[in-house]
N, CA, C and O atoms as a Maestro MAE file, in Angstrom:
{
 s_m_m2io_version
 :::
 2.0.0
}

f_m_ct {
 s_m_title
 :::
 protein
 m_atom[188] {
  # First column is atom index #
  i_m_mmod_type
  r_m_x_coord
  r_m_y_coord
  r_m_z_coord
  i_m_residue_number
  s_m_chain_name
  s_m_pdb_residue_name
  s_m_pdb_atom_name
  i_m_atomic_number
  :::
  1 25 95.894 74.917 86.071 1 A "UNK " " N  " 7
  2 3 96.119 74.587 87.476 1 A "UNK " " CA " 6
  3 2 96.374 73.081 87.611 1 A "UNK " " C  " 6
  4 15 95.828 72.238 86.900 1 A "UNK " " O  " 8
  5 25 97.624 72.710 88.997 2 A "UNK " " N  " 7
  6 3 97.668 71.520 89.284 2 A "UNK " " CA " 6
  7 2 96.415 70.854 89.383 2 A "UNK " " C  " 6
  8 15 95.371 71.497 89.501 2 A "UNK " " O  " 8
  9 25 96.455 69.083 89.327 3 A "UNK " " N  " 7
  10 3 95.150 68.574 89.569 3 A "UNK " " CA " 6
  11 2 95.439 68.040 90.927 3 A "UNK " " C  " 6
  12 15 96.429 67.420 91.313 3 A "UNK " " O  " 8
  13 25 94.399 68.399 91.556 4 A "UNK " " N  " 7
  14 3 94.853 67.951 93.463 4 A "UNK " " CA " 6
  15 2 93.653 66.875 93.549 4 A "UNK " " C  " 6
  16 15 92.502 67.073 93.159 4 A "UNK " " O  " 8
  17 25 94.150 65.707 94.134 5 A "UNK " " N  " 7
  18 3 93.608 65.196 94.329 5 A "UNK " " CA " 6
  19 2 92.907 65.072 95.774 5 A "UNK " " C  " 6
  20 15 93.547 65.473 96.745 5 A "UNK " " O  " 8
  21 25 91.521 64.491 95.973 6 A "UNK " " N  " 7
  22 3 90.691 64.883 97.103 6 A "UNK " " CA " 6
  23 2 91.682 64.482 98.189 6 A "UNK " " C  " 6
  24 15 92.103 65.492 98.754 6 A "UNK " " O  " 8
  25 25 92.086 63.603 98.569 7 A "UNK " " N  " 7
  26 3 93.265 63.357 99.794 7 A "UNK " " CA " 6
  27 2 93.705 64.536 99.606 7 A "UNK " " C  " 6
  28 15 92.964 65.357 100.147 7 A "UNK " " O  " 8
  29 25 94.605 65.009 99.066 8 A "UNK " " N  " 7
  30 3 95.330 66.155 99.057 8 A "UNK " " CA " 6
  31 2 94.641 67.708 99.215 8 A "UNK " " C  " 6
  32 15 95.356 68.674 99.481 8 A "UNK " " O  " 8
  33 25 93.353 67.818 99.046 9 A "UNK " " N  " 7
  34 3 92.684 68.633 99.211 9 A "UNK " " CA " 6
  35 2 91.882 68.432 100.824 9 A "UNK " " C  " 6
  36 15 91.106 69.212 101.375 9 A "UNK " " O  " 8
  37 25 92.126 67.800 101.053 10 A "UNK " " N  " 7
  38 3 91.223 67.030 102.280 10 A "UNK " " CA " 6
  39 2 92.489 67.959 103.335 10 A "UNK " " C  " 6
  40 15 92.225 68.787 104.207 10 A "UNK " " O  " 8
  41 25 93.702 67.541 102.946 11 A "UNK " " N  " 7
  42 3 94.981 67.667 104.017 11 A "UNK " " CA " 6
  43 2 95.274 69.315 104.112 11 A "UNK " " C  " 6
  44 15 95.767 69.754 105.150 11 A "UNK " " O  " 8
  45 25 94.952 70.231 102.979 12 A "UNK " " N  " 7
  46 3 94.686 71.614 102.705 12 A "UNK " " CA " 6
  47 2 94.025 72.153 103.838 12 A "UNK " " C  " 6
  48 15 94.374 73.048 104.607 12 A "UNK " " O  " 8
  49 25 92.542 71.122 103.783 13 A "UNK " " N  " 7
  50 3 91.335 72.677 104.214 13 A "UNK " " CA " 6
  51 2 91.752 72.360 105.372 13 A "UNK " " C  " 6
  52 15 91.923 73.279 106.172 13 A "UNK " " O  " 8
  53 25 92.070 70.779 105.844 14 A "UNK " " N  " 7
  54 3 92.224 70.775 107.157 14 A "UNK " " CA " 6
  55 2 93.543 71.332 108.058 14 A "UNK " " C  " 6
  56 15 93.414 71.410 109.279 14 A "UNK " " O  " 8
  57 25 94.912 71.747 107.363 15 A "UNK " " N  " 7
  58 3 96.144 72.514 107.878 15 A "UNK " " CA " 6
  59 2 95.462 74.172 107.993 15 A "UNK " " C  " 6
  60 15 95.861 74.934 108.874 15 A "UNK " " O  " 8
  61 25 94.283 74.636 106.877 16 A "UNK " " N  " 7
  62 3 93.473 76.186 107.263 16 A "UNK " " CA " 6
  63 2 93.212 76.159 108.308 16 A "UNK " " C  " 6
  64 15 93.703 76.897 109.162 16 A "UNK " " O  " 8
  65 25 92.253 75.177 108.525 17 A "UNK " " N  " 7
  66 3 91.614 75.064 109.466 17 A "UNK " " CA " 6
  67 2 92.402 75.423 111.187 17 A "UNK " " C  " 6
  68 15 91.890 76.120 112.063 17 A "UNK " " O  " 8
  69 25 93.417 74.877 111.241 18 A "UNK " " N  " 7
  70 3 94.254 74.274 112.049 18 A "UNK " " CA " 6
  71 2 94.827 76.041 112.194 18 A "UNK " " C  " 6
  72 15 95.345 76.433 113.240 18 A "UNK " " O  " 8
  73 25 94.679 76.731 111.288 19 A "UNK " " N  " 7
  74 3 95.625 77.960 111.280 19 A "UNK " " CA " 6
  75 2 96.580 77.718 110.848 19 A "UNK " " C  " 6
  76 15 97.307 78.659 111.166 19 A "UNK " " O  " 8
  77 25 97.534 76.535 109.875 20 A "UNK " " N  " 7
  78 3 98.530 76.204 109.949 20 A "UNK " " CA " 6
  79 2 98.764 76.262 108.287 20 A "UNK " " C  " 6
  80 15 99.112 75.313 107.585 20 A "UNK " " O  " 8
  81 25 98.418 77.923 107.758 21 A "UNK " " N  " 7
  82 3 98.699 78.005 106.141 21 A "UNK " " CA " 6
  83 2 100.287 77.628 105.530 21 A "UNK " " C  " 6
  84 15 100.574 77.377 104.359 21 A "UNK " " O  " 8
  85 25 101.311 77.682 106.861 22 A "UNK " " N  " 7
  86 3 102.549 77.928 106.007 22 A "UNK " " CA " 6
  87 2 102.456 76.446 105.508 22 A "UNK " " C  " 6
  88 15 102.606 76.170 104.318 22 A "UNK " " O  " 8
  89 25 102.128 75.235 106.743 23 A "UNK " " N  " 7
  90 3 102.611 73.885 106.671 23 A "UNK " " CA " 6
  91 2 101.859 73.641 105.156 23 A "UNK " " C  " 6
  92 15 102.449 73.135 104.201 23 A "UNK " " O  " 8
  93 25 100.331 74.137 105.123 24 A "UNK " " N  " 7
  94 3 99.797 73.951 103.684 24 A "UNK " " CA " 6
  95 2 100.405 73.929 102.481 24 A "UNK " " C  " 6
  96 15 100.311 72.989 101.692 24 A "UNK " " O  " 8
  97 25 101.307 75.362 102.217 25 A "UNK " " N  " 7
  98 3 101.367 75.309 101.452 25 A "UNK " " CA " 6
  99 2 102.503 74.923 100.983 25 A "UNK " " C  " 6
  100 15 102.763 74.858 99.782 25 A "UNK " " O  " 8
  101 25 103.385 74.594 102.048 26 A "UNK " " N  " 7
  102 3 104.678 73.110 101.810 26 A "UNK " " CA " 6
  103 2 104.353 72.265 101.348 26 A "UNK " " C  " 6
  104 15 104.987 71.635 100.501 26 A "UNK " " O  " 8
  105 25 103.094 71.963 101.838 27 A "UNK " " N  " 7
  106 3 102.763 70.450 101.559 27 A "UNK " " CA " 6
  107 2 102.323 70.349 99.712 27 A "UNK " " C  " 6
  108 15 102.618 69.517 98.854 27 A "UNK " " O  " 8
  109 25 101.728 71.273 99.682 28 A "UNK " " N  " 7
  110 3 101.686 71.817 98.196 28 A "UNK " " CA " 6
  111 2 102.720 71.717 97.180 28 A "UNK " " C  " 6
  112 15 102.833 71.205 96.066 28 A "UNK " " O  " 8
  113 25 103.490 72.455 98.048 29 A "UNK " " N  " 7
  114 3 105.141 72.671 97.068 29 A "UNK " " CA " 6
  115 2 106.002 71.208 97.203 29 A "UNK " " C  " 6
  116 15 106.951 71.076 96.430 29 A "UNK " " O  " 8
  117 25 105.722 70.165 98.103 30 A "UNK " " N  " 7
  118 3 106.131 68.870 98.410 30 A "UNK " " CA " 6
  119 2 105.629 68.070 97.466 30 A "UNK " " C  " 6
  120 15 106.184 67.227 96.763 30 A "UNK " " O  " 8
  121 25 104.044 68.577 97.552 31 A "UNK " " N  " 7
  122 3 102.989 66.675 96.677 31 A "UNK " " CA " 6
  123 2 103.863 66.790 95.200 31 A "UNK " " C  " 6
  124 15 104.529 66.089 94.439 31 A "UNK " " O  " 8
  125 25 103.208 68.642 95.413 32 A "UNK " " N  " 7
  126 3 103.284 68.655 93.200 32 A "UNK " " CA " 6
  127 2 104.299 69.295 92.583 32 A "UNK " " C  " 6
  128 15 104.381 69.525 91.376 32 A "UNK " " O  " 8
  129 25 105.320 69.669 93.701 33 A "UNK " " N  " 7
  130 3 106.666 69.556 93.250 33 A "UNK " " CA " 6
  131 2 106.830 71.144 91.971 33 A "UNK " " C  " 6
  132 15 107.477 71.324 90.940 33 A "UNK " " O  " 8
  133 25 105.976 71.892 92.682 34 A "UNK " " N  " 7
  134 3 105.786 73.691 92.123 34 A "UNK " " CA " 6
  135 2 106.570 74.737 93.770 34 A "UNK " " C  " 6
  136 15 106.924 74.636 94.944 34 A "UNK " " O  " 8
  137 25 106.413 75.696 92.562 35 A "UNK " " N  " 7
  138 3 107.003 76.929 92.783 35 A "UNK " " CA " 6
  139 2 106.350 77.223 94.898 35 A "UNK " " C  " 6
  140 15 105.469 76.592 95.481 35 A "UNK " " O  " 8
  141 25 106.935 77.985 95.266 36 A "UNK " " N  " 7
  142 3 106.160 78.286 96.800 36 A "UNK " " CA " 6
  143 2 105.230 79.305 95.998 36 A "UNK " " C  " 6
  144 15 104.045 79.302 96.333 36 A "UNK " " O  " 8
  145 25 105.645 80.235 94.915 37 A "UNK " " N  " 7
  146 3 104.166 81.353 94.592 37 A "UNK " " CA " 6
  147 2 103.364 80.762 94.348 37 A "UNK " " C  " 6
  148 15 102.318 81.175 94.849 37 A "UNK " " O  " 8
  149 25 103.199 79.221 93.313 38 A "UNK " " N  " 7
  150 3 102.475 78.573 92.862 38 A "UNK " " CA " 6
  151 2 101.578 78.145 93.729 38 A "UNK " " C  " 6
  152 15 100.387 78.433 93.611 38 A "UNK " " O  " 8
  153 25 102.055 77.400 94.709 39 A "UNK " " N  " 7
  154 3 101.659 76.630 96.403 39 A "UNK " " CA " 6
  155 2 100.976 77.446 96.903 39 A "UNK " " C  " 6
  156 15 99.836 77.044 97.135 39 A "UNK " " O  " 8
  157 25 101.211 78.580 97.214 40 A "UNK " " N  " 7
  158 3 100.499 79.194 97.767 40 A "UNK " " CA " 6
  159 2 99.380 79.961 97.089 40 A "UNK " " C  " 6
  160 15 98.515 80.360 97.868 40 A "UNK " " O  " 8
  161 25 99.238 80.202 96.032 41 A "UNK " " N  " 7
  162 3 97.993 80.923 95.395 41 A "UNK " " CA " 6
  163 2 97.479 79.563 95.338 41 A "UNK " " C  " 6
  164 15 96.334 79.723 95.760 41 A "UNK " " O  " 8
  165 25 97.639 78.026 95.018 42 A "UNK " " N  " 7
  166 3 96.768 77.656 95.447 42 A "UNK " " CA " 6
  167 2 96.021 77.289 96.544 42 A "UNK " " C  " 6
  168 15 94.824 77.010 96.488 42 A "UNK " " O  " 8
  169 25 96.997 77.280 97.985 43 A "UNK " " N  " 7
  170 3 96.542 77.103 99.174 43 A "UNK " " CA " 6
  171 2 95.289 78.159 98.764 43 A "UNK " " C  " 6
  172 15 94.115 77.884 98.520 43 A "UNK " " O  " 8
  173 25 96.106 79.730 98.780 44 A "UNK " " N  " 7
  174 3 95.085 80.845 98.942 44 A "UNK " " CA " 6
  175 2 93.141 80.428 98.395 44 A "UNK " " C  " 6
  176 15 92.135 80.893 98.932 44 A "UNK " " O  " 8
  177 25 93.192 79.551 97.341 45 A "UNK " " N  " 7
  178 3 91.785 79.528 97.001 45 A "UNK " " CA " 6
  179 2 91.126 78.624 98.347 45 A "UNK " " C  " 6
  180 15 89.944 78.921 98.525 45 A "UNK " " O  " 8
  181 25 91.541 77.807 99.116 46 A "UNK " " N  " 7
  182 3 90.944 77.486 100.026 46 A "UNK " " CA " 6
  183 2 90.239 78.194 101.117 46 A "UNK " " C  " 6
  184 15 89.203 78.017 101.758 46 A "UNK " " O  " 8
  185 25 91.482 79.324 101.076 47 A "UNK " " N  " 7
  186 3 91.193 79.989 102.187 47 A "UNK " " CA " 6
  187 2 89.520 80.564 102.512 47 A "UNK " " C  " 6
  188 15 89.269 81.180 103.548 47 A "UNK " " O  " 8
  :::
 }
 m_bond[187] {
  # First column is bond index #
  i_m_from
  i_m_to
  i_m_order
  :::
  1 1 2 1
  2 2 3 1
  3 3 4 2
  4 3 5 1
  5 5 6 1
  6 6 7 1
  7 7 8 2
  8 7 9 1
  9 9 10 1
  10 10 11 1
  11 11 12 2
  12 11 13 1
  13 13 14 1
  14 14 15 1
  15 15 16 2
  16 15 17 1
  17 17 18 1
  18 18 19 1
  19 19 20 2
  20 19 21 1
  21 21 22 1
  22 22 23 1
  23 23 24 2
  24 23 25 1
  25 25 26 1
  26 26 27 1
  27 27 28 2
  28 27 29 1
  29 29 30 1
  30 30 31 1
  31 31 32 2
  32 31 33 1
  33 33 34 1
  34 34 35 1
  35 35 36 2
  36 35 37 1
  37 37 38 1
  38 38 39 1
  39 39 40 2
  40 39 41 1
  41 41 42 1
  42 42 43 1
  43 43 44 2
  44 43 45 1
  45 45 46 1
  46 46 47 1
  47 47 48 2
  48 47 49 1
  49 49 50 1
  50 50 51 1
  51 51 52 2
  52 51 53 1
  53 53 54 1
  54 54 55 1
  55 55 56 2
  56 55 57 1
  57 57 58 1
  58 58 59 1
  59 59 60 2
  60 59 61 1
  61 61 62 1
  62 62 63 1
  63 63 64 2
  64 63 65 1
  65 65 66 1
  66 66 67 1
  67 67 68 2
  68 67 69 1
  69 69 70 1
  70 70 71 1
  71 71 72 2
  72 71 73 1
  73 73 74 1
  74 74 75 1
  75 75 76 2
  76 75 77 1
  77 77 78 1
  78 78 79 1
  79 79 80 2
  80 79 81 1
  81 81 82 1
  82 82 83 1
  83 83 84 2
  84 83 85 1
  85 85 86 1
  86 86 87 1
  87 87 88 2
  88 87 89 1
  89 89 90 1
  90 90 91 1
  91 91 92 2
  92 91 93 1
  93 93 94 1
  94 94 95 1
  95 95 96 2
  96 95 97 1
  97 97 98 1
  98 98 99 1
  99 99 100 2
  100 99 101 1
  101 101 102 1
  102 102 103 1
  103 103 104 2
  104 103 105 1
  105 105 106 1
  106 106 107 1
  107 107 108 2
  108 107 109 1
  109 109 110 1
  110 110 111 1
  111 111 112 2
  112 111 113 1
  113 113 114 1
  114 114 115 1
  115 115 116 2
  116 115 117 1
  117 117 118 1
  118 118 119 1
  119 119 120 2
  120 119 121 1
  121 121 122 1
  122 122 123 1
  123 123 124 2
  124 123 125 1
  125 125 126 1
  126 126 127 1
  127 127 128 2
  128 127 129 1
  129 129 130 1
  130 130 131 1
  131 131 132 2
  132 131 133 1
  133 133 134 1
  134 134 135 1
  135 135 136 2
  136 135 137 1
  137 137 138 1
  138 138 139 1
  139 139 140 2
  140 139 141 1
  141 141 142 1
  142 142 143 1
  143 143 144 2
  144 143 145 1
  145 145 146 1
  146 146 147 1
  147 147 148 2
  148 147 149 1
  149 149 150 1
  150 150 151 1
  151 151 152 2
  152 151 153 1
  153 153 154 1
  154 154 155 1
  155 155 156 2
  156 155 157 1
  157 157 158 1
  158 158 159 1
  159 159 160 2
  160 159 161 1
  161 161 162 1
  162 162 163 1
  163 163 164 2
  164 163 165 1
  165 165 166 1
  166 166 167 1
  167 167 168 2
  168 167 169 1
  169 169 170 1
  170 170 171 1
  171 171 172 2
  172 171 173 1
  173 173 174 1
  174 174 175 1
  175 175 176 2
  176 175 177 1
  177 177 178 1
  178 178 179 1
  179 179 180 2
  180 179 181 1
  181 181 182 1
  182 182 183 1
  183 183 184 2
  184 183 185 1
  185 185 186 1
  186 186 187 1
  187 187 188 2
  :::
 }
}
């Protein structure tokens, strides 16, 4: 697994939070520059 750093994990729980999984897991597929399946199974462990 990518290594996320706490900023970047910080910006995660808080787009869940928000209800706002799609923007998450863009932001995912933006920082670390992976797959959207990738992005999103890792958003998914936040959930």
């Amino acid at each position: 697994m990518e290594k996320i750093s706490e900023e970047l994990e910080k910006k995660i729980i808080e787009l869940i939070k928000k209800g706002s999984f799609i923007e998450a897991v863009a932001l995912v597929h933006n920082e670390l520059k992976l797959g959207l399946k990738e992005s999103k199974d890792i958003v998914d462990k936040y959930r």
